[in-house]
ROVEX-452818 format. One record per atom (N, C-alpha, C): x, z, y; residue in one letter. Coordinates in steps of 0.02 Angstrom, whole numbers, plus 32768, in hexadecimal, padded with zeros to 4 digits. Layout:
# ROVEX-452818
XZYa
...
This chain:
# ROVEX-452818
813980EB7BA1x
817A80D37BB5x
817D80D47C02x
81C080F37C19x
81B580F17C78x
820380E57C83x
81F680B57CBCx
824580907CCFx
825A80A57CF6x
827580E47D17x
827B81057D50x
82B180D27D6Bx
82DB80A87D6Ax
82F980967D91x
82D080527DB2x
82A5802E7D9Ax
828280147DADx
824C803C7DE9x
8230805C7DD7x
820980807DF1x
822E80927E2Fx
825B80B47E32x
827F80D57E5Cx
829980887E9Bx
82B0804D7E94x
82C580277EAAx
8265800C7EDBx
822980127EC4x
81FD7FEB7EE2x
81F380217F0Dx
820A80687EFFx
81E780A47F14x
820680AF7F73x
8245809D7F59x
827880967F7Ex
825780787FC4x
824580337FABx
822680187FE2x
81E2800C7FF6x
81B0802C7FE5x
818280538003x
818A807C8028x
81A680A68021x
81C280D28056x
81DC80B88092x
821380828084x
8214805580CCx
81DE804680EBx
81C7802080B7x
817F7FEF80EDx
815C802B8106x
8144806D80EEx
8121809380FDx
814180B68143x
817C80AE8152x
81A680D78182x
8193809181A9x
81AA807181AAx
8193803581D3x
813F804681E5x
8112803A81CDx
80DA803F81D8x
80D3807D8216x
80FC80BD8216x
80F480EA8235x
810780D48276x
814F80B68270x
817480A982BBx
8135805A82DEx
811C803B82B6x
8110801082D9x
80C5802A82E7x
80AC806982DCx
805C807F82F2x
807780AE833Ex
80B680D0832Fx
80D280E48364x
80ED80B283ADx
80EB8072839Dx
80F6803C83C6x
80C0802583E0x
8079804083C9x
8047800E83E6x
80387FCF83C5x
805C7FBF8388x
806A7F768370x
80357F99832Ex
7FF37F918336x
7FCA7FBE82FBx
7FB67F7E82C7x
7FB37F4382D0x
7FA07F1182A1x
7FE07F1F827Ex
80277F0D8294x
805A7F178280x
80517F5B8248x
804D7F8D8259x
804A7FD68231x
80267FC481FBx
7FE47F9B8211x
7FB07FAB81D4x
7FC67F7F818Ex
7FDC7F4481A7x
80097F1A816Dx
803A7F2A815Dx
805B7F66817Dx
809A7F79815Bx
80727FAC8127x
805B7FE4814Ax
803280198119x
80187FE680CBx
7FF27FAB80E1x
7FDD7F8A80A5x
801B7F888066x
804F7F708097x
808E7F548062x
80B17F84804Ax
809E7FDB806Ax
80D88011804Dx
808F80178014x
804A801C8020x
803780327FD9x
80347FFD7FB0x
80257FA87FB7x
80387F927F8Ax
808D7F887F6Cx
80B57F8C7F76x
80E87FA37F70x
810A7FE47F4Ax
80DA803C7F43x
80CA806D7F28x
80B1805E7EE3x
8086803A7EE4x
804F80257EB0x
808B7FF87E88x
80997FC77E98x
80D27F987E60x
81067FDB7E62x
810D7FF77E71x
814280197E53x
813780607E22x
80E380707E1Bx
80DB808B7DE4x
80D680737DB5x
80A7802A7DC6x
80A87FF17D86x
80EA7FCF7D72x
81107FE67D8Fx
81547FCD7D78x
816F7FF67D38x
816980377D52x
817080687D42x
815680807CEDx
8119806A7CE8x
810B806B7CAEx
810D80237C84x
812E80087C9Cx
813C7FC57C72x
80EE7F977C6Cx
80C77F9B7CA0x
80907F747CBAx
808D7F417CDAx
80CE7F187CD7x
80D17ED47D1Ex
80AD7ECA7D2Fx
80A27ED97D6Ax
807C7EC47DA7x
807D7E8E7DB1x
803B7E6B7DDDx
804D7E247DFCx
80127E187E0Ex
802B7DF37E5Fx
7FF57DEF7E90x
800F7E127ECAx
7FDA7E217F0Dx
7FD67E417F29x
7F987E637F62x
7F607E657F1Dx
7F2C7E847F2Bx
7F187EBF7F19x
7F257EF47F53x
7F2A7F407F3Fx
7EE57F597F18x
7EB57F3C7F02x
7E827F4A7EDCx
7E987F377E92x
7EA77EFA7E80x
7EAE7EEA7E49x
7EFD7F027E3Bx
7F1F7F1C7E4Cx
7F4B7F527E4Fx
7F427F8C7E38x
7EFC7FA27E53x
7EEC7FE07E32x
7EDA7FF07DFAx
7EC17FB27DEEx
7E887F907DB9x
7EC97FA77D7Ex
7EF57F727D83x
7F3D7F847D64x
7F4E7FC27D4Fx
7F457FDC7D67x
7F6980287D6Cx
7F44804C7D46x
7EF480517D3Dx
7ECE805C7D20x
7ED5803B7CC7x
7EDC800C7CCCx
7EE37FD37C90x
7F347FFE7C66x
7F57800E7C88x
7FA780347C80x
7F9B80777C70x
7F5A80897C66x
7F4F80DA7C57x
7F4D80FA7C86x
7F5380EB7CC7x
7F7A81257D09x
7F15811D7D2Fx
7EFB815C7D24x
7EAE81697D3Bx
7ECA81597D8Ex
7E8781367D98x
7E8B813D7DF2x
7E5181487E05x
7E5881727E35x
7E2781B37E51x
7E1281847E96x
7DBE819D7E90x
7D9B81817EC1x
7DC481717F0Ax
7DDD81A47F32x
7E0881A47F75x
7E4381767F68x
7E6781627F38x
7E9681427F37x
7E8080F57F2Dx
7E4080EB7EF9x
7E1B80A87F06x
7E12809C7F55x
7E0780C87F7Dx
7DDC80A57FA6x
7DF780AC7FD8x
7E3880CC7FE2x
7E6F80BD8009x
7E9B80737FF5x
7EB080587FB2x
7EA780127FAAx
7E777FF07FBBx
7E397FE07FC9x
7E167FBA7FDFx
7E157FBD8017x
7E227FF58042x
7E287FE98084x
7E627FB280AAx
7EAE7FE98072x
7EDC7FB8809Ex
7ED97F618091x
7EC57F58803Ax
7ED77F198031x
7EB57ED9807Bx
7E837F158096x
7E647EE280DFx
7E9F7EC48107x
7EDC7EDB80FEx
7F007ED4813Fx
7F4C7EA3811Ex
7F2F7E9180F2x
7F5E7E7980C3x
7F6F7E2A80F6x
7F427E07810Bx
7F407DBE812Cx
7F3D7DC1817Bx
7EEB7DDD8195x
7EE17DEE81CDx
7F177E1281EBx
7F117E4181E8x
7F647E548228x
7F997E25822Ax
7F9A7DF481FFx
7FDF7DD38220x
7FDA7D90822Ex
7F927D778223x
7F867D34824Bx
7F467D24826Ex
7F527D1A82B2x
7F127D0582C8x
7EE97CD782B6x
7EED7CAD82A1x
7EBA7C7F8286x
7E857CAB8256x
7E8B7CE4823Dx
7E887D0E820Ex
7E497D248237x
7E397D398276x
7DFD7D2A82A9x
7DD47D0882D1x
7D967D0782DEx
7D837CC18310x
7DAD7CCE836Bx
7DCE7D108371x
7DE77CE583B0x
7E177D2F83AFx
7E4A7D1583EBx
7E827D4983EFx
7EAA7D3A83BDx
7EE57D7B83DCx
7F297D8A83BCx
7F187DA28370x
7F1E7DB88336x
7F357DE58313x
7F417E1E8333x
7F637E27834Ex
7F6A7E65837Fx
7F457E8783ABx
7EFC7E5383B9x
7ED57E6383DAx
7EA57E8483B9x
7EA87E7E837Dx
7E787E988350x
7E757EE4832Ex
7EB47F038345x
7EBD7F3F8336x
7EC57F80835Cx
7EAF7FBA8353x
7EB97FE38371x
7EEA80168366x
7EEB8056837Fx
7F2480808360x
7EFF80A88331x
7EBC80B28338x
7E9180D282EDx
7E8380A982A6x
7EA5806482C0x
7EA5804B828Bx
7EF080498256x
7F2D804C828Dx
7F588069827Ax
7F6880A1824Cx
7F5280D88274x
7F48811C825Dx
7F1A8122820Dx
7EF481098211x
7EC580FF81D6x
7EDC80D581A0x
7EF980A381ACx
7F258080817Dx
7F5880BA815Cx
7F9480D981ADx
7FC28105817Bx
7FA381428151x
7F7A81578160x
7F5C81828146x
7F47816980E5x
7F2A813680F6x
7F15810B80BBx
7F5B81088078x
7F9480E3809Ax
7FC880D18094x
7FDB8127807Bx
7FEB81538086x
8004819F8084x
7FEA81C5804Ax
7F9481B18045x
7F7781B78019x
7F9E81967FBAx
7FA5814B7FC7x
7FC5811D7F9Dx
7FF1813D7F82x
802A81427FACx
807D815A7F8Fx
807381A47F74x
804681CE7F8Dx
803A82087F75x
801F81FF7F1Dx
7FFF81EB7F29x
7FC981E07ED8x
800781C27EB8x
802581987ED1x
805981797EACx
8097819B7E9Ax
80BA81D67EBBx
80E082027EA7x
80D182277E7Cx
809482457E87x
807582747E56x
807182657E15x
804982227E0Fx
8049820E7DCFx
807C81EF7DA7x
80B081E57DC6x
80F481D97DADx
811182107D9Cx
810A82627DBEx
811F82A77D9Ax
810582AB7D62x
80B082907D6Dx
809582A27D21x
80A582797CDAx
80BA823D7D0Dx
80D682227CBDx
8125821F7CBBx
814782697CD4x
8183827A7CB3x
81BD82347CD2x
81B882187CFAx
81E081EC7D2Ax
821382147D5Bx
């Protein structure tokens, strides 16, 4: 069973957050990027599990995957472990206390940016794909 209008509505906005993620790695604002990148692939991810009538819930891009797996939809080594990367940036980038000293902002670089979108690019990809394959 696949809900394309569901699907299509979470898909929708992944793509925001993920366009966001770009403009704000292009700003220098890379903690910013990397929690956006987090939120366009978790965001990708509920919207394949949407998609196959899998409700999602939470927002831990591992046990997400876990999901997805559990929903029939195989997930391939690179796409695990591009979730485990981003779910890192899920807290830390957006609060300092989240470190023993400094900004949040101090804590990031632009390769960490870059590596997040990359991560993130990876996500929505696997996630299109496998939404062709299951006829969405």
């Amino acid at each position: 069973m696949v809900d394309g209008p569901e699907f299509a509505r979470w898909r929708k906005d992944a793509a925001s957050a993920l366009r966001s993620a770009e403009l704000q790695a292009d700003a220098g604002l890379h903690n910013w990027s990397c929690f956006a990148a987090e939120q366009a692939a978790q965001l990708a991810v509920k919207a394949l599990l949407h998609g196959v009538a899998a409700a999602p819930w939470g927002h831990d891009l591992e046990e997400l995957g876990r999901r997805l797996t559990d929903a029939g939809v195989p997930v391939p080594e690179e796409f695990a472990g591009a979730l485990l990367r981003l779910k890192r940036h899920y807290i830390p980038a957006r609060y300092a206390d989240a470190h023993p000293g400094g900004a949040a902002s101090d804590q990031y670089l632009e390769s960490d940016a870059r590596a997040a979108l990359a991560d993130a690019r990876t996500i929505v990809a696997f996630v299109d794909d496998a939404w062709e394959r299951l006829g969405g």
